[in-house]
C-alpha positions as CSV (number, residue, x, y, z in Angstrom):
1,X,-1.7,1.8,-27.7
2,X,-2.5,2.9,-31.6
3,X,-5.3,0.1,-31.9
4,X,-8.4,2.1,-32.7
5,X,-10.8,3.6,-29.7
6,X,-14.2,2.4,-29.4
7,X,-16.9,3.0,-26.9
8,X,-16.9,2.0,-23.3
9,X,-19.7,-0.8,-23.8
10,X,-18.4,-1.5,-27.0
11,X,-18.5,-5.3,-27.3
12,X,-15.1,-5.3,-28.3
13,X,-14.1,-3.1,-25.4
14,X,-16.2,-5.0,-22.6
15,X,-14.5,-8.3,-24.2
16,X,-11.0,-6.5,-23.6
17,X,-11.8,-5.7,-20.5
18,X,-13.3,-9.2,-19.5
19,X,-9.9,-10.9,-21.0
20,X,-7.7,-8.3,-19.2
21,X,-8.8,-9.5,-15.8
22,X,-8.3,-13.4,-16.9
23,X,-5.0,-12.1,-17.6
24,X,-3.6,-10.3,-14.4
25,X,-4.9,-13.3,-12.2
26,X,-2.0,-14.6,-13.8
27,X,0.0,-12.1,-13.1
28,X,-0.9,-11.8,-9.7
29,X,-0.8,-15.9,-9.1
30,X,-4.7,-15.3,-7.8
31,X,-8.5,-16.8,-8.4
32,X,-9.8,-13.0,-7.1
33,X,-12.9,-12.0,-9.4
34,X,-12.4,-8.6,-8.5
35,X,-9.0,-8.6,-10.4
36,X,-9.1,-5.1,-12.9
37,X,-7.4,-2.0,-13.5
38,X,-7.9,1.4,-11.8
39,X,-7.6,4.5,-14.4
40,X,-4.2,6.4,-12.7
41,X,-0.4,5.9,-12.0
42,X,0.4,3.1,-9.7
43,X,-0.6,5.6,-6.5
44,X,-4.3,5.9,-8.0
45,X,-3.7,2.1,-6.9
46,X,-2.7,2.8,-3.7
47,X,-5.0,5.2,-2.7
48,X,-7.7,3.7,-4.0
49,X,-7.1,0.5,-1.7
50,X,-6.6,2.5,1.0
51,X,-9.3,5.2,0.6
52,X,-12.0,2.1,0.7
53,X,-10.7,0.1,2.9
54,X,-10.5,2.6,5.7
55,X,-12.9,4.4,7.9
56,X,-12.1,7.3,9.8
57,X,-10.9,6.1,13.0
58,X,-9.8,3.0,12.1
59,X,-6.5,1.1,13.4
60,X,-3.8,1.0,10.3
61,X,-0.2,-0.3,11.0
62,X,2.5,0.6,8.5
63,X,5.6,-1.2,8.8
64,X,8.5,1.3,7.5
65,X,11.5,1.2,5.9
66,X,11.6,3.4,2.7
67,X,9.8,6.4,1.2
68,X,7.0,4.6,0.3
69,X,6.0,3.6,3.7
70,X,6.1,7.1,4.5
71,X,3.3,7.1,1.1
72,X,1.4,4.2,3.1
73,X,1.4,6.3,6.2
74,X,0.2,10.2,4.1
75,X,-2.6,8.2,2.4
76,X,-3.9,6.8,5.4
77,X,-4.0,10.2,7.3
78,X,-6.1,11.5,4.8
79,X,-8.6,9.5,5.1
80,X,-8.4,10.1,9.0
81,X,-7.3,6.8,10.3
82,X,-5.4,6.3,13.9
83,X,-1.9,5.1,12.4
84,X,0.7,3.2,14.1
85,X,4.2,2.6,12.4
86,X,7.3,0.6,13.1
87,X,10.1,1.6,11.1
88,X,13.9,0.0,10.7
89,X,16.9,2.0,9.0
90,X,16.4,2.5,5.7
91,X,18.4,-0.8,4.2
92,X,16.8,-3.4,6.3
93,X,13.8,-4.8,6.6
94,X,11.9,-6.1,9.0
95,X,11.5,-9.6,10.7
96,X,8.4,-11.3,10.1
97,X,7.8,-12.2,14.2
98,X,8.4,-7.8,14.6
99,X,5.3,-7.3,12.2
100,X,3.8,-9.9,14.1
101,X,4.4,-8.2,17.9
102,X,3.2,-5.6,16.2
103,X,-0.2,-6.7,15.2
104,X,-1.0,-8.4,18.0
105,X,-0.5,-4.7,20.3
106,X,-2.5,-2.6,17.6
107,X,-5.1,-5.2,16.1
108,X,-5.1,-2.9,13.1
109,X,-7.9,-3.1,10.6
110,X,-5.5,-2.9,8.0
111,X,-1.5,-3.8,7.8
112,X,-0.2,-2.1,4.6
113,X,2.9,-3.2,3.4
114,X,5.4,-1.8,0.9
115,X,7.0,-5.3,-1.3
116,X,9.7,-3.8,-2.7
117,X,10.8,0.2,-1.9
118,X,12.7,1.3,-4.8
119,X,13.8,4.4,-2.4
120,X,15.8,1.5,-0.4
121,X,16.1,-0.9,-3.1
122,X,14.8,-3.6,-0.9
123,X,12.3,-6.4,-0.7
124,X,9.9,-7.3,2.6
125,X,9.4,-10.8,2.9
126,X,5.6,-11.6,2.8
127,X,5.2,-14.8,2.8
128,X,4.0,-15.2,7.0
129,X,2.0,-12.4,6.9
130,X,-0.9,-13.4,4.8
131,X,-1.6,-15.7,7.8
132,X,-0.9,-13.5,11.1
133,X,-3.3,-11.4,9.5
134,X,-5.8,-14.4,9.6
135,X,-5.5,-14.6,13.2
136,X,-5.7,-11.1,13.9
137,X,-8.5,-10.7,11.9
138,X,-6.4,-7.4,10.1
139,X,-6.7,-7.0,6.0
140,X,-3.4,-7.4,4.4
141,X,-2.7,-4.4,1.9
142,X,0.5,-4.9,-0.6
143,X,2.0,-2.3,-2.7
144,X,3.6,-4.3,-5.2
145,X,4.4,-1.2,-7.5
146,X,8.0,-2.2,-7.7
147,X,7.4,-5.5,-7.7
148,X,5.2,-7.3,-9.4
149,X,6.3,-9.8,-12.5
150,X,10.0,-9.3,-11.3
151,X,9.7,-10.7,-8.0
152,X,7.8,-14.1,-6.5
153,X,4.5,-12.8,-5.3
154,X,2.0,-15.3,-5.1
155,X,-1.2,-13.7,-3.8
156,X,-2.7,-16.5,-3.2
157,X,-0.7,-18.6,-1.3
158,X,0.9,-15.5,0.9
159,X,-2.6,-14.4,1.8
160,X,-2.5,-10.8,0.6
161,X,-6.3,-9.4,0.8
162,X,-5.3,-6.5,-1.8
163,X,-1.7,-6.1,-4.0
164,X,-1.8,-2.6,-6.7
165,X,1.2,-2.1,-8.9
166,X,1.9,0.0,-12.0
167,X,3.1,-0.6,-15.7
168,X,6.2,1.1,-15.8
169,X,8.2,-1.3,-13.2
170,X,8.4,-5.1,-14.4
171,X,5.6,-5.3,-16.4
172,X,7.6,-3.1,-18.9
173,X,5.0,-0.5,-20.1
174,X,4.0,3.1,-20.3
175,X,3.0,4.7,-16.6
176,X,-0.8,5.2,-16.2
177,X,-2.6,1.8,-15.3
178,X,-2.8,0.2,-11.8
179,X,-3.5,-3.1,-12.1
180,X,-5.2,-4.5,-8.7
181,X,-6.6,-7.7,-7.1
182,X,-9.0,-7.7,-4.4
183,X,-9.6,-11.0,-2.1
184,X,-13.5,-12.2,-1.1
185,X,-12.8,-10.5,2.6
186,X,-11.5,-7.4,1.5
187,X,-14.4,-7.3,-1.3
188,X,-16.9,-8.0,2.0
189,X,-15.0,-4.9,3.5
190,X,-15.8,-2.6,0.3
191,X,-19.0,-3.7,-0.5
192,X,-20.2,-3.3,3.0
193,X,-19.6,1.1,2.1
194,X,-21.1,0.6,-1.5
195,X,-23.2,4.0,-2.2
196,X,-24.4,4.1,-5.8
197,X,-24.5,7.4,-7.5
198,X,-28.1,8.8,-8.0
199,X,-28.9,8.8,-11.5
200,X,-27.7,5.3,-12.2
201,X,-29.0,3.7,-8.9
202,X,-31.5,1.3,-9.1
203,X,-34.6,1.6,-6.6
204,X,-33.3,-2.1,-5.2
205,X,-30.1,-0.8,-4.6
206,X,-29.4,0.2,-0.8
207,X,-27.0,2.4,0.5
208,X,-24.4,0.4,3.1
209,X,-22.0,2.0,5.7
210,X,-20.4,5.0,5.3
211,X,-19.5,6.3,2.2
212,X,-16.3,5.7,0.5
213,X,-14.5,9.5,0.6
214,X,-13.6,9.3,-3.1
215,X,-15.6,9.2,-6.0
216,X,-13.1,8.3,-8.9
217,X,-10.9,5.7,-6.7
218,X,-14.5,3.9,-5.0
219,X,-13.6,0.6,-5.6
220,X,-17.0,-0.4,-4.5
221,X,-18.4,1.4,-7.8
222,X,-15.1,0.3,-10.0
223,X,-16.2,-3.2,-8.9
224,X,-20.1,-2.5,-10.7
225,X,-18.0,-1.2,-14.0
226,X,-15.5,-4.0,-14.5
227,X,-18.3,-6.8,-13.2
228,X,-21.0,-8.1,-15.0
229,X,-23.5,-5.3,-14.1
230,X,-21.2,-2.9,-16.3
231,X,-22.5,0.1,-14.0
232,X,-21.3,3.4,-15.4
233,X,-18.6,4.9,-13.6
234,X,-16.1,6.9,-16.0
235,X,-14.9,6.7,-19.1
236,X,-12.1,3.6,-19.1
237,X,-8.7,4.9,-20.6
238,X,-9.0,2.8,-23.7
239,X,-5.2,3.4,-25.0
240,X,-3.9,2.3,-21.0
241,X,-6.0,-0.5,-21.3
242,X,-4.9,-2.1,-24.4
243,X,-1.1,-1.1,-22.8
244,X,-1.8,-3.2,-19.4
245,X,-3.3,-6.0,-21.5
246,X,-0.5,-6.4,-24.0
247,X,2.2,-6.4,-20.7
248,X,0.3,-9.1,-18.8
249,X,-0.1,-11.2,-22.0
250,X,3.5,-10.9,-23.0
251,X,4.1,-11.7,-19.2
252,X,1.7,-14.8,-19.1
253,X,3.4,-15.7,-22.8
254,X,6.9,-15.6,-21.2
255,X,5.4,-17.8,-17.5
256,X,5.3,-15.5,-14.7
257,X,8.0,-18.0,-13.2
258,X,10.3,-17.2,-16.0
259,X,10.3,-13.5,-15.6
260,X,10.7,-13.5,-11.9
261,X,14.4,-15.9,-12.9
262,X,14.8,-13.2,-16.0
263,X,14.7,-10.6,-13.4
264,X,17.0,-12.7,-11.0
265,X,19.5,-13.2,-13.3
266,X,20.3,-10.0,-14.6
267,X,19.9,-8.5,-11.5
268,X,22.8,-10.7,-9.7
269,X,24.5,-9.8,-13.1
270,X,24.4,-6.4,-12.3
271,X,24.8,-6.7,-8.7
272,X,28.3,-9.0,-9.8
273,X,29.0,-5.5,-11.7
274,X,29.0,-3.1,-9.5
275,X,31.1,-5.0,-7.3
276,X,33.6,-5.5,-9.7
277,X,34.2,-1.7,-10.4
278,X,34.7,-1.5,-6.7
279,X,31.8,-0.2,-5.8
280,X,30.0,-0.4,-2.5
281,X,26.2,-1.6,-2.1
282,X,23.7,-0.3,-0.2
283,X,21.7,-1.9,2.3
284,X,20.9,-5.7,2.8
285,X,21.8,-7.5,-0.4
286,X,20.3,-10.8,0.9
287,X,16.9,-8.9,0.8
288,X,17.4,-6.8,-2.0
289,X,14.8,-6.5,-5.1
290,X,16.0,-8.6,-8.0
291,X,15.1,-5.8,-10.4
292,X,17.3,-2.9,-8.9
293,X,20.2,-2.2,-6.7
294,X,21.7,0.9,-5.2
295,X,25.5,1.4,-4.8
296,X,27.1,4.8,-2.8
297,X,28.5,7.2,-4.8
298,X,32.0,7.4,-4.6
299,X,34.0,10.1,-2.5
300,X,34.4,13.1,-5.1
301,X,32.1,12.0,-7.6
302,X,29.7,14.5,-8.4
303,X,26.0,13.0,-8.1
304,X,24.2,14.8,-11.0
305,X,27.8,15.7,-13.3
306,X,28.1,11.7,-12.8
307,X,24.3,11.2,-14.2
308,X,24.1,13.3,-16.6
309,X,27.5,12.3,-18.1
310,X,25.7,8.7,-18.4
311,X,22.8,9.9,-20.0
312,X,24.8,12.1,-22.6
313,X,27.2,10.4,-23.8
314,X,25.6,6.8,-23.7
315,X,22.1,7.0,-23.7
316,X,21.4,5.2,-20.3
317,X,19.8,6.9,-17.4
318,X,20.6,6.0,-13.6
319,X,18.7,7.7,-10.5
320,X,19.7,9.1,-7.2
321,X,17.5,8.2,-4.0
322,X,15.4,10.1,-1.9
323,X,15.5,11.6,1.6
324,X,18.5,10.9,3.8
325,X,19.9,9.4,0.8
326,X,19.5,11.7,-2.1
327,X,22.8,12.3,-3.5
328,X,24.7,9.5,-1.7
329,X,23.4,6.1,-3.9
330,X,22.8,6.0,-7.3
331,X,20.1,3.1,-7.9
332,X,20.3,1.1,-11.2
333,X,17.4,-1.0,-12.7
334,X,17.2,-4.0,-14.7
335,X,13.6,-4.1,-15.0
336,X,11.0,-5.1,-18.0
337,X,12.7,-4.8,-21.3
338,X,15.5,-3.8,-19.6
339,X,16.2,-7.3,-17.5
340,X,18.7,-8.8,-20.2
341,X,22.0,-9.2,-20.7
342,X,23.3,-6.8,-23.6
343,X,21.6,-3.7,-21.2
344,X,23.4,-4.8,-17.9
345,X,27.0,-5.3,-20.2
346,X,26.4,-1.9,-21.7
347,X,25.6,0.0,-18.6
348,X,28.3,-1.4,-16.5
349,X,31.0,-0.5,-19.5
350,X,29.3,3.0,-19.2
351,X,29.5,3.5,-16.2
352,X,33.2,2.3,-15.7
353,X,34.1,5.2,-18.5
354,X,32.6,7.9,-16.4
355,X,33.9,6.9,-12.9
356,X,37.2,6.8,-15.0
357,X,36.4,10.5,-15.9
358,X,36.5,11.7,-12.7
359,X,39.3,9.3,-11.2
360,X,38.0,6.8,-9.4
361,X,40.3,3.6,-9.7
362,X,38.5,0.8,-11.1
363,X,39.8,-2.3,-12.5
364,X,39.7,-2.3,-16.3
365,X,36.8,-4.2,-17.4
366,X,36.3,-5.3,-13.8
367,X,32.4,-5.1,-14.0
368,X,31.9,-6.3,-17.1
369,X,34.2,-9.5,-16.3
370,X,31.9,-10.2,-13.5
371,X,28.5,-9.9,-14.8
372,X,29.8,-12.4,-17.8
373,X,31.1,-15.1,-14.8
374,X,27.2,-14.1,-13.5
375,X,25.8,-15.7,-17.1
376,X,28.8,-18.5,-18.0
377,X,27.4,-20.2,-14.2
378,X,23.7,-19.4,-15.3
């Protein structure tokens, strides 16, 4: 991020630009051309996909079982869609035939699926729904924020029509790039609202549809700046692009395939952990993200004491939830850098300590123990 700025057309910046999309279809397991960045956190992702998919009016289903359906489900009712959920208790997810029932009675435009809801901590299988959306006819939308390079996602061969995720998750970098892929029919979708600004339109170029309701996040213009037109949009984020290019090359380095088993590992090491101090997990461990898992706080354990305490005195930072179960989980990542083995051994040695400080009875060197069985099998 401390190379040197250069223009926006800069050769050197437009080559960047070219590679970094060569790069994150290997990342995202895809042949989309339209396969970029958009300038923002992971939600300028989201909302971008959403905001130019959807017309108002249109039919969006949002299957529901974290906070960030409930993200899925806010985005979509600003740009004035008729929405239709389905929701399960918040550590499960859903069937892929309920999606499917689903589907059939709304015939959405769009289904918009959370991957992985670090809220919950778990994963929503995909792979069958790339192909009931075929034969409704509905675009498949995946937020892979939480996701992506930690978890098998193969765009591709799932049929997902448009997957956004962020840096800061798997990838292993700073916050402030969403990396996107767009299929051919969801491209036929945008393109079919494309309205060029005046002042950089061309006298060919004809107004289709009706307008996207965001300027910044019209991926119908994006599409013009990253393509081979170069079509002025905004100024790219120069330092966030050298970021997202340097974590999708060390990614594609490393084989996507290794960092989803990277992820695996030392997430079942972790998972091994926690059990072994005797705590409890949240919510359905057979669908559970590889790169984070939530245990209940134990009974007299202050939440944010417990947290700081960790942070303080060893350096390692561990979250609460959100919503019903703010104050009752603490969730704990092995993510990016942080998906190896010295990280997981050190965190579960700290944690031990503090549950220690305020009595909980843990076997000594219970969750370290375990996590080591997790890597002498691996």
């Amino acid at each position: 991020m401390a190379a040197p700025l250069v223009g926006q057309f800069d050769p050197a910046m437009t080559h960047a630009m070219s590679e970094t999309m060569a790069l994150y279809r290997s990342v995202f397991c895809t042949s989309n051309e339209q396969t970029f960045l958009v300038d923002g956190t992971s939600r300028a992702g989201i909302e971008a996909s959403l905001v130019s998919l959807i017309e108002p009016g249109d039919r969006v289903l949002v299957p529901v079982f974290g906070r960030f359906g409930h993200l899925l489900v806010e985005i979509a009712k600003r740009c004035a869609a008729e929405i239709h959920t389905i929701e399960v208790p918040w550590g499960e997810v859903f069937e892929p035939e309920v999606i499917e029932a689903a589907v059939a009675r709304v015939r959405p435009k769009v289904l918009a699926v959370v991957h992985g809801d670090t809220a919950t901590t778990m994963c929503q299988p995909m792979s069958d729904l790339g192909e009931i959306c075929r034969r409704y006819d509905a675009i498949f939308y995946c937020d892979a924020t939480a996701t992506l390079g930690g978890n098998s996602l193969p765009t591709d061969a799932w049929g997902v029509d448009v997957v956004t995720a962020g840096l800061q998750k798997c990838l292993g970098g700073p916050s402030g790039s969403a990396p996107i892929t767009i299929s051919p029919r969801a491209v036929a979708v945008i393109d079919d609202r494309k309205h060029i600004e005046e002042g950089i339109r061309d006298a060919d170029d004809v107004e289709r549809g009706t307008p996207i309701a965001s300027n910044y996040l019209d991926l119908a213009q994006i599409m013009d700046y990253w393509g081979p037109r170069r079509l002025n949009h905004h100024t790219e984020a120069t330092s966030m692009l050298y970021a997202a290019r340097e974590c999708a090359r060390l990614l594609v380095e490393e084989g996507i395939g290794r960092a989803v088993a990277r992820h695996e590992l030392h997430g079942r090491a972790m998972l091994a952990g926690v059990t072994g101090l005797g705590l409890d997990v949240f919510g359905d461990v057979e669908h559970k993200m590889n790169n984070v898992v939530a245990v209940r706080i134990p009974d007299g354990v202050p939440d944010d004491k417990a947290r700081a305490a960790m942070l303080a005195d060893f350096g390692i930072e561990i979250g609460t939830s959100f919503g019903p179960l703010a104050g009752r989980v603490w969730r704990i990542g092995t993510m990016g850098y942080n998906a190896r083995t010295d990280a997981v051994l050190v965190t579960l040695a700290a944690l031990e300590q503090v549950l220690r400080g305020y009595g909980v009875s843990v076997t000594a060197g219970g969750g370290v123990a375990a996590a080591k069985e997790v890597y002498a099998d691996a």
